[in-house]
C-alpha positions, 0 to 999 in steps of 0.5 A: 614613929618621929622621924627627922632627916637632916640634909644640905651639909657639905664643904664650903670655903670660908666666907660661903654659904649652906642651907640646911634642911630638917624634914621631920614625921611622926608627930605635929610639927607645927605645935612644938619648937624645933632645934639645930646643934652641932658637934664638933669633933672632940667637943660636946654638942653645943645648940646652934638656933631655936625656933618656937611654934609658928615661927614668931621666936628665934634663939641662937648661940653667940657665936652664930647671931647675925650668920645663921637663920633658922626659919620653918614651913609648917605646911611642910614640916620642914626646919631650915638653917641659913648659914651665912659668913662660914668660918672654920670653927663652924666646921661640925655635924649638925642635927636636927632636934625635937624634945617632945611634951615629957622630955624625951629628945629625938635627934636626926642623923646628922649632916657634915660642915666642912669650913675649909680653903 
C-alpha cells in the first residue's frame, strides 16, 4: 500500500535551517509529482512547494520562494525540502503528499517546525 514517512522536523531559531525528507512505497514514484504542505495551528492546510516527475519543475508558495528548495531522488523514492532563513510564521506540521492518477490524496503523517528563539 502508499506509504509516505516524513521526517527532519524539529526546533530551529530563526534565521536556521531544516531538511525535511519524504520516503514514500507502494507506488512508482518516480512517475508522478510530489507535494509538501504545512498547517499551522488554527489555520487550514496551505501548499508549501511542487516537484513534477524527473524534477525539471518546481513550484512554490510566495511566502517560501527563494527560502525553501524542494528536490527529489528518484532512485530512492525519496521528497526533500531545504528550508532556508526560517521565520516564525514557518512554524507548522508539514506533510508529505501524493495525488494519484484519479484523485485520490495520500498524505504523510506529518513533522513538527518549531521557528522560535
Amino acid at each position: 500500500q502508499v506509504r509516505l514517512v516524513e521526517s527532519g522536523g524539529g526546533l530551529v531559531q530563526p534565521g536556521g535551517s531544516l531538511r525535511l525528507s519524504c520516503a514514500a512505497s507502494g507506488f512508482f514514484f518516480n512517475l508522478y509529482a510530489m507535494s509538501w504542505y504545512r498547517q499551522a495551528p488554527g489555520k487550514e492546510r496551505e501548499l508549501v512547494a511542487r516537484i513534477r516527475s524527473g524534477g525539471g519543475s518546481r513550484n512554490y508558495a510566495d511566502s517560501v520562494r527563494g527560502r525553501f528548495t524542494v528536490s527529489r531522488d528518484d532512485t530512492s523514492y525519496t521528497m526533500y525540502l531545504q528550508m532556508n532563513s526560517l521565520k516564525p510564521e514557518d512554524t507548522a506540521v508539514y506533510y508529505c503528499n501524493w495525488r494519484d492518477p484519479i484523485g485520490d490524496d495520500y498524505w504523510g503523517q506529518g513533522t513538527q517546525v518549531t521557528v522560535s528563539s
